[in-house]
C-alpha positions as a LaTeX table, in Angstrom:
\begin{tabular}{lrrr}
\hline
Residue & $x$ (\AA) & $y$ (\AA) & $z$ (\AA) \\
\hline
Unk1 & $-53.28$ & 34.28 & 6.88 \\
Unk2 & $-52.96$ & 37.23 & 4.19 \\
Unk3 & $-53.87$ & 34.62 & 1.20 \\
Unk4 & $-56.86$ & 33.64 & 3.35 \\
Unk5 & $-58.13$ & 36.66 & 4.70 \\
Unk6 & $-57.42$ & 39.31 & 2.05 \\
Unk7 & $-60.74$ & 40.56 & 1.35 \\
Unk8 & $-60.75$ & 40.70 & 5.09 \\
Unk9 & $-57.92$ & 42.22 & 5.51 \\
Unk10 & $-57.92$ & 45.18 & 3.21 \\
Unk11 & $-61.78$ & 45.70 & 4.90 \\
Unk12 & $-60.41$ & 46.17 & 8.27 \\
Unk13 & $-57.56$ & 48.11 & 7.02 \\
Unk14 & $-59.52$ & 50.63 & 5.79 \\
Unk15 & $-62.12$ & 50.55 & 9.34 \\
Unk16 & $-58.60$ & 51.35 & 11.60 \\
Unk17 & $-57.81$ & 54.47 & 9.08 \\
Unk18 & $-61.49$ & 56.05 & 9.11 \\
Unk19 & $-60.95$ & 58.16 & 12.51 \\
Unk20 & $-58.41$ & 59.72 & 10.20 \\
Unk21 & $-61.05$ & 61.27 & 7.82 \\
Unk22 & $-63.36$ & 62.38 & 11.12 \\
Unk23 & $-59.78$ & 64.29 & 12.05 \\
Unk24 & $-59.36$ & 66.09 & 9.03 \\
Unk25 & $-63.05$ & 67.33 & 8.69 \\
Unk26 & $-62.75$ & 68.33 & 12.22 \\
Unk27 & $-59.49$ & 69.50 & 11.82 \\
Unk28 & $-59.70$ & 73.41 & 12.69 \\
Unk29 & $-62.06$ & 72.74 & 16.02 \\
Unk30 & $-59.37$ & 70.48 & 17.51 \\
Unk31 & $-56.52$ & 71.67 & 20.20 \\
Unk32 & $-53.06$ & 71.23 & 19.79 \\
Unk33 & $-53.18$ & 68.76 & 22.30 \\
Unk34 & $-55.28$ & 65.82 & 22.55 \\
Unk35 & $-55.98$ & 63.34 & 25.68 \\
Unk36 & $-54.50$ & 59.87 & 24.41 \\
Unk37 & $-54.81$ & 58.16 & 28.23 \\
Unk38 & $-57.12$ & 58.38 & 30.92 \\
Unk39 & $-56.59$ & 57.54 & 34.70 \\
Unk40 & $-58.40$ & 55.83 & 36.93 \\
Unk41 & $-60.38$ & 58.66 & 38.15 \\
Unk42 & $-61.63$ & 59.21 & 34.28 \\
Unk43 & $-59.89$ & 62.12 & 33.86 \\
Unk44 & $-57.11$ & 62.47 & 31.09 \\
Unk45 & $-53.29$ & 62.21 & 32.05 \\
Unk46 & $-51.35$ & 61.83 & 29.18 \\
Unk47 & $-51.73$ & 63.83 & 26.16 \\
Unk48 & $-50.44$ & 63.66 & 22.40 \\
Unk49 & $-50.23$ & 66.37 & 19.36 \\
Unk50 & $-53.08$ & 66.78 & 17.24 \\
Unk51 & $-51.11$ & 64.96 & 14.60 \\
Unk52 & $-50.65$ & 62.05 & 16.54 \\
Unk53 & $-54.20$ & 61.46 & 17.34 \\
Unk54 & $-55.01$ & 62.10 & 13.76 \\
Unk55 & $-52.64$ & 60.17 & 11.92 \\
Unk56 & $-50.50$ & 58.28 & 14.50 \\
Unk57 & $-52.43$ & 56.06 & 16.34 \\
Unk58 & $-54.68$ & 54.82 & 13.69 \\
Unk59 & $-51.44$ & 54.18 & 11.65 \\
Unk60 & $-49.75$ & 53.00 & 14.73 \\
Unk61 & $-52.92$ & 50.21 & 15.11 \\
Unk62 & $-52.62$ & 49.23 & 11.38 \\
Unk63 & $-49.02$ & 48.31 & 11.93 \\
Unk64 & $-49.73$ & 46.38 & 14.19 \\
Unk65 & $-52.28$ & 44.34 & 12.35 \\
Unk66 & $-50.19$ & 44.12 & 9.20 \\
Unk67 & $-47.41$ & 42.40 & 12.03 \\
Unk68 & $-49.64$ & 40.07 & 13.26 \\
Unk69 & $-50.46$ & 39.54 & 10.00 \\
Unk70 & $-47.36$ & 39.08 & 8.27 \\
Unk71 & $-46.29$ & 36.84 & 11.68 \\
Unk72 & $-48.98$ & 34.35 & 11.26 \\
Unk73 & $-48.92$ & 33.71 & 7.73 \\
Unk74 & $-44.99$ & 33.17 & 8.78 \\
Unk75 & $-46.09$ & 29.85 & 10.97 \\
Unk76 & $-46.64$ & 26.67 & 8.68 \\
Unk77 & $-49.19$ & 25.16 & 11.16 \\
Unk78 & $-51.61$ & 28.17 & 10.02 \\
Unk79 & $-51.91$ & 26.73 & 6.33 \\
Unk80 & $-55.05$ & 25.09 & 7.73 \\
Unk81 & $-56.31$ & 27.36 & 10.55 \\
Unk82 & $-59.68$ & 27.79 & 10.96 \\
Unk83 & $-60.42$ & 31.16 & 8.84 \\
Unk84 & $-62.98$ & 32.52 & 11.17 \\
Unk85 & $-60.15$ & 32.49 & 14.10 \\
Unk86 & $-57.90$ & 34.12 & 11.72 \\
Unk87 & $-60.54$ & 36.82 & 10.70 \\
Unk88 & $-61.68$ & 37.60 & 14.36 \\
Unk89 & $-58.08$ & 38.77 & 15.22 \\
Unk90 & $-58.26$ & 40.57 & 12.37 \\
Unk91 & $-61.06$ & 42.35 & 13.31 \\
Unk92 & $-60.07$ & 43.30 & 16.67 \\
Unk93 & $-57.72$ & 46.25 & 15.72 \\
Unk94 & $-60.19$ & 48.43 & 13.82 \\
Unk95 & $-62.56$ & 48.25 & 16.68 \\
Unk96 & $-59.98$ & 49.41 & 18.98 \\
Unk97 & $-58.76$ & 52.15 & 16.16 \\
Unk98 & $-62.56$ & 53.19 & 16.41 \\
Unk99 & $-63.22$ & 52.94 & 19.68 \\
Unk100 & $-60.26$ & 54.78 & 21.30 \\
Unk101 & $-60.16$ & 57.24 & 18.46 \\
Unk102 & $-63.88$ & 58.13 & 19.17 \\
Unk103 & $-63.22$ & 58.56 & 22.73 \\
Unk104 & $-60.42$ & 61.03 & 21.72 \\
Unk105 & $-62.21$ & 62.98 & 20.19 \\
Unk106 & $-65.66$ & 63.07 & 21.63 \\
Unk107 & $-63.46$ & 64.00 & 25.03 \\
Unk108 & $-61.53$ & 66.69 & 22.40 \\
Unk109 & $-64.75$ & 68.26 & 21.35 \\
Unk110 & $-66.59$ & 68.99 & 24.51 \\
Unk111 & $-68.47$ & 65.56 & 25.33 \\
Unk112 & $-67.87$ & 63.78 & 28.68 \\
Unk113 & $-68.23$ & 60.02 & 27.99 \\
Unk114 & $-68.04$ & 57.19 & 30.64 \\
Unk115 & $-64.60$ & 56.07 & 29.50 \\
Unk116 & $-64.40$ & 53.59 & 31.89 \\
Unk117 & $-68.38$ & 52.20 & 30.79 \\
Unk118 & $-66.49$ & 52.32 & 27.19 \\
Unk119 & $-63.75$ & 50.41 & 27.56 \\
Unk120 & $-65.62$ & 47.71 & 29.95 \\
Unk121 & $-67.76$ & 47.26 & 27.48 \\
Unk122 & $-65.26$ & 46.89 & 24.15 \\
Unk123 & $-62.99$ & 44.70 & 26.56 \\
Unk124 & $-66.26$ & 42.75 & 26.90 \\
Unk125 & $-67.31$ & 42.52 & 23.53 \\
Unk126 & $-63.96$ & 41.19 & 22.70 \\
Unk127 & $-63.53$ & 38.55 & 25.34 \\
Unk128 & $-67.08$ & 36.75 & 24.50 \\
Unk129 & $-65.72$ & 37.11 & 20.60 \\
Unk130 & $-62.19$ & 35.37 & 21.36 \\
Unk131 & $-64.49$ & 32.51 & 23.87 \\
Unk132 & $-66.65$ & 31.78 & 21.12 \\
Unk133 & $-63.51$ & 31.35 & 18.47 \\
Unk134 & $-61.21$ & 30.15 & 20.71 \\
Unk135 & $-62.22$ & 26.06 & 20.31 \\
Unk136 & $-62.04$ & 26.50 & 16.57 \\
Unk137 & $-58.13$ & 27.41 & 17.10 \\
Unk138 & $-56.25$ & 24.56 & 14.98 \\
Unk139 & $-52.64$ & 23.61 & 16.59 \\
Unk140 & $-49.82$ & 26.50 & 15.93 \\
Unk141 & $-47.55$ & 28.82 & 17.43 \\
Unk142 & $-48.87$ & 32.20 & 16.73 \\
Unk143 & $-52.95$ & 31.35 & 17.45 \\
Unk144 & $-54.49$ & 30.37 & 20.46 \\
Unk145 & $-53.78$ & 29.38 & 23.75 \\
Unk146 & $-49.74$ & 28.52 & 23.45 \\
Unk147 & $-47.92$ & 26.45 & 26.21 \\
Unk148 & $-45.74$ & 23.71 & 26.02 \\
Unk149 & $-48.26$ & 21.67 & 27.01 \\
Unk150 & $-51.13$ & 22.18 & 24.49 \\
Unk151 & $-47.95$ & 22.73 & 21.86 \\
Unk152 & $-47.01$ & 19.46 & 22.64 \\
Unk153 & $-50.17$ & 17.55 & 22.60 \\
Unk154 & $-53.01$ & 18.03 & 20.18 \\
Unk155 & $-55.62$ & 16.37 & 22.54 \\
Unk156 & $-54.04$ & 18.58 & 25.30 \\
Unk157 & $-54.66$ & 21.75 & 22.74 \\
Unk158 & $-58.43$ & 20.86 & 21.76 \\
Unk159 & $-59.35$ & 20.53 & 25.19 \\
Unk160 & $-57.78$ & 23.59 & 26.95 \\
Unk161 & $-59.37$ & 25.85 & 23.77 \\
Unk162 & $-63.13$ & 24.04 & 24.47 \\
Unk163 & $-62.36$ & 25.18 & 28.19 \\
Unk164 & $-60.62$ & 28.69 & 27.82 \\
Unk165 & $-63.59$ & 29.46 & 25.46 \\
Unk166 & $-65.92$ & 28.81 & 28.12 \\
Unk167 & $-63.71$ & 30.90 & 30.86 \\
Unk168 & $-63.06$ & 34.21 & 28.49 \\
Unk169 & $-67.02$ & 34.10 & 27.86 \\
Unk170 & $-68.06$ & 34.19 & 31.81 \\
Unk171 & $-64.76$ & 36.77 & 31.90 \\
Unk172 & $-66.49$ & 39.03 & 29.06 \\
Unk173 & $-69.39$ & 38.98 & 30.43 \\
Unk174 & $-68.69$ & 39.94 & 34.21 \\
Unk175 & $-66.04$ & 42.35 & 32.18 \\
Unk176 & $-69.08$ & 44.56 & 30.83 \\
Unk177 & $-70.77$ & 44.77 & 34.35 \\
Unk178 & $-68.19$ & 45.97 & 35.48 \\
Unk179 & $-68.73$ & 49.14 & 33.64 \\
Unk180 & $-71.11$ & 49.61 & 36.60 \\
Unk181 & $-68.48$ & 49.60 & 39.58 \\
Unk182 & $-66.27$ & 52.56 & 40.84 \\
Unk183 & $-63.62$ & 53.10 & 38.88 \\
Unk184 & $-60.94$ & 52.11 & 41.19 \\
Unk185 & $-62.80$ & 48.74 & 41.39 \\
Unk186 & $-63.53$ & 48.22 & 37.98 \\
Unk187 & $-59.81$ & 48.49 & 37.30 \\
Unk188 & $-58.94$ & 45.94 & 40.39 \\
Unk189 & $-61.35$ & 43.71 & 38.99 \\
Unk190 & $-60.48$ & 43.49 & 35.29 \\
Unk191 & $-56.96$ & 43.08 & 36.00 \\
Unk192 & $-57.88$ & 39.92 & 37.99 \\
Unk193 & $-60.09$ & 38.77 & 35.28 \\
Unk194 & $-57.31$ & 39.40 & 32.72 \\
Unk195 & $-55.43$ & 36.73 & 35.05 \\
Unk196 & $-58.17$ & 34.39 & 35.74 \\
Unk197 & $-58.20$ & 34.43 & 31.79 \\
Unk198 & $-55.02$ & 33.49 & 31.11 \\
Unk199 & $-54.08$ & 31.03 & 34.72 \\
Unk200 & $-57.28$ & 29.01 & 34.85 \\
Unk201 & $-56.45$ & 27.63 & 31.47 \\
Unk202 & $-53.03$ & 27.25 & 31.88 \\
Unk203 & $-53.66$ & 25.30 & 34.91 \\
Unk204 & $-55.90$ & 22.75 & 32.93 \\
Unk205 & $-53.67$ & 22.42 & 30.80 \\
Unk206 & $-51.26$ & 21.34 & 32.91 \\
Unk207 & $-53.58$ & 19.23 & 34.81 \\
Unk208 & $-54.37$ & 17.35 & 31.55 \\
Unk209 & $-50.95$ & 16.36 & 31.35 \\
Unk210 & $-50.16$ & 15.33 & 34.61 \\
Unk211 & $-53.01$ & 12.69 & 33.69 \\
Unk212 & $-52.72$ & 11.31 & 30.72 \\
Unk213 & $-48.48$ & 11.19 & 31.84 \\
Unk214 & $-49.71$ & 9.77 & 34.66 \\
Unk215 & $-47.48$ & 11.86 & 37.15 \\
\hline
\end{tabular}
């Protein structure tokens, strides 16, 4: 994955550590401590130092990327995984370093944005993105849908990505309207998404087998 994607990744390396130059210039007009959580009401409950915000969280999402990184390019079936799967996941982390970080500190600085509007709509965004990449997924054990079943079974695989594409896309999309419900049932609603998400394909999976096993 790093061989493939290094132009790639260094890119979005830099993207996750950018909210980290917005801190510094806005360094002095910043409190000591910042909201880094928000209930369901909208309202912060959890806070962080003004350090953290600035340099921990971006850092915190660039180690993660540099582990999922450094993970993939571990798996031997990724030698020929399709490079625009790869890239997508890559992309995913400096959108949520800019996203959250902006919310941080537009909430910091005296703004009141919809954070629930925010997130419903990033969530979105990145649910259509993994539908539409999700039947390019090639066979391994770090990308894509992974069961025993699709593991197991490259037929099994191809088919449950072409479907769980399909499913994350209607999931994205009903996702971002549901920027437009209470909060209470926005957040009862995206959690059952989240499941539908990951059940409904695991259940065609499964269903696939049971038929071409003929049990």
């Amino acid at each position: 994955m790093i061989k493939q994607n290094k132009k790639t990744l260094v890119i979005t390396s830099l993207l996750i550590l950018v909210p980290i130059i917005f801190g510094l210039l806005v360094w002095s007009d910043l409190p000591e401590k910042i909201p880094i959580h928000w209930g369901l009401d909208g309202t912060p409950d959890r806070y962080g130092s003004k350090g953290f915000a600035v340099f921990g969280f971006p850092l915190v999402v660039l180690a993660l990327q540099w582990l999922c990184a450094v993970i993939t390019e571990k798996d031997p079936k990724n030698k020929n995984q399709s490079k625009k799967a790869l890239g997508l996941m890559l992309w995913i982390f400096p959108a949520v370093s800019l996203a959250v970080s902006a919310l941080m500190y537009s909430y910091t600085l005296g703004s009141e944005p919809d954070i629930k509007a925010v997130m419903c709509v990033l969530l979105g965004i990145i649910y259509v993105a993994i539908g539409n990449y999700l039947p390019k997924c090639r066979q391994s054990h770090t990308v894509g849908i992974k069961i025993k079943w699709t593991l197991s079974d490259e037929e099994n695989w191809n088919a449950t990505h072409r479907f769980g594409g399909k499913i994350a896309v209607v999931c994205g999309v009903l996702v971002i309207l549901c920027a437009f419900l209470p909060n209470t049932a926005a957040f009862a609603a995206l959690i059952c998404l989240a499941l539908v998400m990951v059940a409904v394909p695991t259940v065609y999976s499964y269903r696939l087998f049971k038929k071409k096993n003929g049990k």
